[in-house]
KEDREN-496782 format. One line per 5 residues: number of its first residue (from 1); their letters; for each residue x, y, z of N, C-alpha, C, O. Coordinates in steps of 0.05 Angstrom, whole numbers. Layout:
// KEDREN-496782
NUM	a	X,Y,Z,X,Y,Z,X,Y,Z,X,Y,Z ~ ...
END
This chain:
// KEDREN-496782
1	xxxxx	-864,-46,-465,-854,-20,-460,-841,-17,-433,-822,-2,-429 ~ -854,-33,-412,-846,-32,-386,-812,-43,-393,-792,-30,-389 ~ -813,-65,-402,-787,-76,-400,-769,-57,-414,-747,-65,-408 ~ -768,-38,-428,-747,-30,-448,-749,2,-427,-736,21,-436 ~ -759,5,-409,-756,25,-390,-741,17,-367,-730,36,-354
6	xxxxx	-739,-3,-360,-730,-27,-343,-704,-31,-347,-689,-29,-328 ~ -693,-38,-375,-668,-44,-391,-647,-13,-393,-622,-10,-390 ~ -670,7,-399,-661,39,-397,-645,44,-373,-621,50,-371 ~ -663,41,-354,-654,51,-325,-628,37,-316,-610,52,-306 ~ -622,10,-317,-606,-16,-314,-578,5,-328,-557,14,-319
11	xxxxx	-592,6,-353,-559,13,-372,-557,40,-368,-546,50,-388 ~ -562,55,-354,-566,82,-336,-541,81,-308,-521,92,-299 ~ -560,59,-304,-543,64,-266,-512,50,-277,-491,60,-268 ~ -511,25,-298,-495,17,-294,-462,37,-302,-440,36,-290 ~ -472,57,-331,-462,81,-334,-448,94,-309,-424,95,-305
16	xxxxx	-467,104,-295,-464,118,-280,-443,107,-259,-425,119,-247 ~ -450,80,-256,-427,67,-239,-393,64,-250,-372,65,-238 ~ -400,60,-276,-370,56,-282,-361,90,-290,-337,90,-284 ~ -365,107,-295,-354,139,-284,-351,141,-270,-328,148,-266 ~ -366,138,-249,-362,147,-215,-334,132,-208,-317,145,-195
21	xxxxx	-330,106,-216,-296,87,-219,-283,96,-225,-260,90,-217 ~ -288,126,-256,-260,129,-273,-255,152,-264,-233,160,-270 ~ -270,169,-250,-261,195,-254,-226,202,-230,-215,187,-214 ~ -221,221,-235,-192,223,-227,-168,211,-236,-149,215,-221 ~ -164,194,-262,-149,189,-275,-155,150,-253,-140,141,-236
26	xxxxx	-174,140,-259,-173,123,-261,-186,111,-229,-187,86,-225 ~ -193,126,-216,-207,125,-189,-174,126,-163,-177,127,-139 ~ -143,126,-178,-130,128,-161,-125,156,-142,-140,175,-149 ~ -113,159,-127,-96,183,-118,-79,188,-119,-63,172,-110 ~ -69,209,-128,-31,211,-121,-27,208,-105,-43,210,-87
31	xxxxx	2,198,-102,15,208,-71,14,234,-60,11,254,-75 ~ 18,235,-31,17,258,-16,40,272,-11,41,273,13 ~ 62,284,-22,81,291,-19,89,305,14,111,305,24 ~ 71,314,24,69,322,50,78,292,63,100,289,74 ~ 65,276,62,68,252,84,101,233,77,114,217,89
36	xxxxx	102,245,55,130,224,46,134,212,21,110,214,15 ~ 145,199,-1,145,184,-21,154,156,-12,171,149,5 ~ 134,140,-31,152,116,-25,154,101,-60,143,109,-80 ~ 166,85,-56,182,85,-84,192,54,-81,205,49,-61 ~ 187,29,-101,198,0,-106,222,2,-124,224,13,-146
41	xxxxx	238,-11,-109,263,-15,-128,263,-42,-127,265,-55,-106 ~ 260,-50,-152,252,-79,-167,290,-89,-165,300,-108,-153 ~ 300,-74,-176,329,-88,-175,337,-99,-154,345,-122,-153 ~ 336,-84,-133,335,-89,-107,324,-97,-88,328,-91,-64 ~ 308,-112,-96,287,-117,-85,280,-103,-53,280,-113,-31
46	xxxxx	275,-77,-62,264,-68,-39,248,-44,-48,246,-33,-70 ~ 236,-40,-25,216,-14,-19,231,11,-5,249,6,12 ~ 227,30,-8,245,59,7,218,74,6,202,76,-13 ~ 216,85,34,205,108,45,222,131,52,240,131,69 ~ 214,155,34,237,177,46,210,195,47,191,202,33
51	xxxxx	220,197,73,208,217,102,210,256,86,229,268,77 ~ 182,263,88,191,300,95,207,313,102,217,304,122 ~ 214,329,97,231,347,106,221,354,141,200,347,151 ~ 233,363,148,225,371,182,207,357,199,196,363,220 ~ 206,332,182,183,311,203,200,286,208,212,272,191
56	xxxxx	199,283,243,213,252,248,199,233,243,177,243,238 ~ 198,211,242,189,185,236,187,165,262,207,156,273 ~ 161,159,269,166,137,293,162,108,273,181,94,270 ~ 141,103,263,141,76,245,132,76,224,112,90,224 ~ 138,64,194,133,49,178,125,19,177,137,-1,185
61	xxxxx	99,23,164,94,-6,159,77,2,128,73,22,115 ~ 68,-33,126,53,-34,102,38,-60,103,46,-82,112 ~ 12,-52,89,1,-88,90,0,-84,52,1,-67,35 ~ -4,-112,55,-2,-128,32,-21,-139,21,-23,-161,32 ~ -39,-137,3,-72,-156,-1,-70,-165,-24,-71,-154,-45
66	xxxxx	-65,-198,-17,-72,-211,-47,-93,-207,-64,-116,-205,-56 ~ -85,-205,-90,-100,-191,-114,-123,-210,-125,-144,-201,-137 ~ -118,-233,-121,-143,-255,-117,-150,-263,-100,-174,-262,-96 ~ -136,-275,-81,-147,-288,-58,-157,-268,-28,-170,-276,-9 ~ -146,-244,-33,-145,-234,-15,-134,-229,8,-135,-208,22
71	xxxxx	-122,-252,12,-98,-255,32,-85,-222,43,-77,-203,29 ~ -87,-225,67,-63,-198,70,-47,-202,90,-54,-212,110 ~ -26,-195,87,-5,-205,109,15,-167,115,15,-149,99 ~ 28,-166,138,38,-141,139,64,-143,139,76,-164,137 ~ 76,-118,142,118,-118,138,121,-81,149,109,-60,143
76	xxxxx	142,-87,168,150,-61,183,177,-57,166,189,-75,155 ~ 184,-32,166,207,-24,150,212,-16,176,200,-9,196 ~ 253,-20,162,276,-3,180,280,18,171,270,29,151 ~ 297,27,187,307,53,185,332,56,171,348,41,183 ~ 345,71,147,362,68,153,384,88,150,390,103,131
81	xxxxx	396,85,176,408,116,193,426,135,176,427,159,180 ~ 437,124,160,458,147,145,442,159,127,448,182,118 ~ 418,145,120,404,162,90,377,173,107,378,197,104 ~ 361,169,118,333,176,142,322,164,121,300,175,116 ~ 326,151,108,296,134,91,287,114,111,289,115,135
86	xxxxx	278,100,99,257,65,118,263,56,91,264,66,69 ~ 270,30,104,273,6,77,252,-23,82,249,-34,104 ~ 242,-30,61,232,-55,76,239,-68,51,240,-58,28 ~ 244,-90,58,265,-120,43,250,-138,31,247,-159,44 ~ 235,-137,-1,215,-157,-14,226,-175,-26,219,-184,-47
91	xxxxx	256,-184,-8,262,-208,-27,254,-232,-12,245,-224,9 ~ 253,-262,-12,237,-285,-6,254,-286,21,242,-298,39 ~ 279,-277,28,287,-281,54,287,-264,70,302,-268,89 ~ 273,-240,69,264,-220,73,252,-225,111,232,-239,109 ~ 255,-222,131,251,-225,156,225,-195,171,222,-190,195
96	xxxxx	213,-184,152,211,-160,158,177,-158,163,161,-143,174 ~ 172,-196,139,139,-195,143,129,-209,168,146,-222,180 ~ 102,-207,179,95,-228,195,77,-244,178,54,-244,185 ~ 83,-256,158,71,-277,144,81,-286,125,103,-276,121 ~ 72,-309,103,84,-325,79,66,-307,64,43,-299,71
101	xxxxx	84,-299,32,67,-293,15,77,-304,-14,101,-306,-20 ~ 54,-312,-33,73,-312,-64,44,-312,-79,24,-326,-81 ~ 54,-288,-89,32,-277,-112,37,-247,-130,58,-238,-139 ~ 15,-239,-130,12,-213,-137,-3,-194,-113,-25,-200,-104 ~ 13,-173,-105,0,-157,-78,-4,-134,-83,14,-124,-95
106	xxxxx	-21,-119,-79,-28,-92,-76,-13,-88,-44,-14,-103,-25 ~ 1,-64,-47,15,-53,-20,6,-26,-14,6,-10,-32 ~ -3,-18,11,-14,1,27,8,13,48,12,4,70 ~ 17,29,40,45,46,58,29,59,85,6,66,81 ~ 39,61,108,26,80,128,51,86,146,70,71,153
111	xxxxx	47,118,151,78,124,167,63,142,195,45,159,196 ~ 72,135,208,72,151,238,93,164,248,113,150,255 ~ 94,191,251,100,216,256,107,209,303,95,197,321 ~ 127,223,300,133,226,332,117,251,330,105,245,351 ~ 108,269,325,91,286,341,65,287,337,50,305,344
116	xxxxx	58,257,321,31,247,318,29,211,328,17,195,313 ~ 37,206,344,46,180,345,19,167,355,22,147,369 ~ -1,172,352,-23,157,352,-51,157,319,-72,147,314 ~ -30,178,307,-47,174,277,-23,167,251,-3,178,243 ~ -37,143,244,-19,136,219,-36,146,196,-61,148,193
121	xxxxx	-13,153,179,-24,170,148,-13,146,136,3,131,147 ~ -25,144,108,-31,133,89,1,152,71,5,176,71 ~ 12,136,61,29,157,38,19,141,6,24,119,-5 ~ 7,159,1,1,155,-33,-16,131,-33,-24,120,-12 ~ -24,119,-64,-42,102,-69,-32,64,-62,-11,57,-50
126	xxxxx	-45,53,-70,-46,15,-68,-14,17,-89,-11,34,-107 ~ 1,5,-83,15,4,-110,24,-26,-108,31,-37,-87 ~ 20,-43,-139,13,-68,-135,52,-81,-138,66,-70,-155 ~ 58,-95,-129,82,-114,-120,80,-137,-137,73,-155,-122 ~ 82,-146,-161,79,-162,-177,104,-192,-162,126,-188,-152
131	xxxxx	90,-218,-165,97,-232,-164,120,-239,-136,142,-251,-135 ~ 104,-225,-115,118,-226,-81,119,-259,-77,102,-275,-86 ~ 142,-266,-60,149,-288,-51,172,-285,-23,196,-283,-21 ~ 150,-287,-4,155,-284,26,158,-317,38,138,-331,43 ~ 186,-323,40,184,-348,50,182,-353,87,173,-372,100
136	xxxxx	194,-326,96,197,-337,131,178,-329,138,161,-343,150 ~ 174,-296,132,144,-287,155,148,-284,183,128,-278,196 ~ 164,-286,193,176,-286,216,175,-263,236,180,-267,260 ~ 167,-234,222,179,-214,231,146,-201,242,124,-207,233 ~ 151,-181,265,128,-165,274,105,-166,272,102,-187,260
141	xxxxx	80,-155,275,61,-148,266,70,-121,274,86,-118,292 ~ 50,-89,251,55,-71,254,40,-59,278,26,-73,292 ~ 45,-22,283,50,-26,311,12,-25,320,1,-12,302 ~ -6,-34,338,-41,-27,346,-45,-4,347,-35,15,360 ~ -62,-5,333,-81,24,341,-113,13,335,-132,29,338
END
């Protein structure tokens, strides 16, 4: 009897764990429309951050976490001046990461604000980069805090 109270409780918590995972359409978040959209263009192999309305932009970046291994490597986006978006460049000659990558990546957007230039926001959820291939790595690390 002990055991089948034992087995109860087990298939109880474990319940309870995988709800606590699903709730909100899947445990993600939307994006924050306040902080900015960012958006993959697969054709192009690039990433675009377009900035708020009435907020300047001091930096974009993003890290990158391999989906198995873990690996994470980071990439600063430019600016770019005629449109006020940030671009960052996910094609293999891409100069923008400070590391090698080739896999599957979950990407983490973060933008810093000039009249917040010591707190970086998060814009929206992980959004995963299927099949990244960073050959130079060459470029920055994003900015310390």
């Amino acid at each position: 009897m002990r055991i089948m109270r034992a087995l109860l409780l087990l298939m109880l918590i474990a319940a309870l764990a995988v709800l606590a995972g699903c709730g909100g359409g899947g445990g993600l978040t939307p994006p924050d429309p306040t902080n900015g959209t960012v958006a993959v263009v697969s054709a192009d192999q690039q990433v675009v951050y377009t900035p708020p309305a009435g907020r300047a932009v001091y930096s974009v970046y993003a890290y990158f976490r391999n989906t198995i291994s873990s690996q994470t490597i980071s990439a600063n986006f430019a600016q770019d001046n005629p449109t006020g978006r940030w671009k960052l460049d996910i094609s293999p000659a891409s100069t923008q990461f400070n590391g090698e990558a080739s896999g599957d990546y979950n990407m983490t957007t973060w933008v810093i604000f000039m009249d917040a230039d010591q707190t970086p926001y998060q814009i929206g959820s992980a959004i995963l980069v299927p099949d990244l291939d960073i050959l130079g790595g060459s470029g920055p690390p994003p900015p310390p805090f």
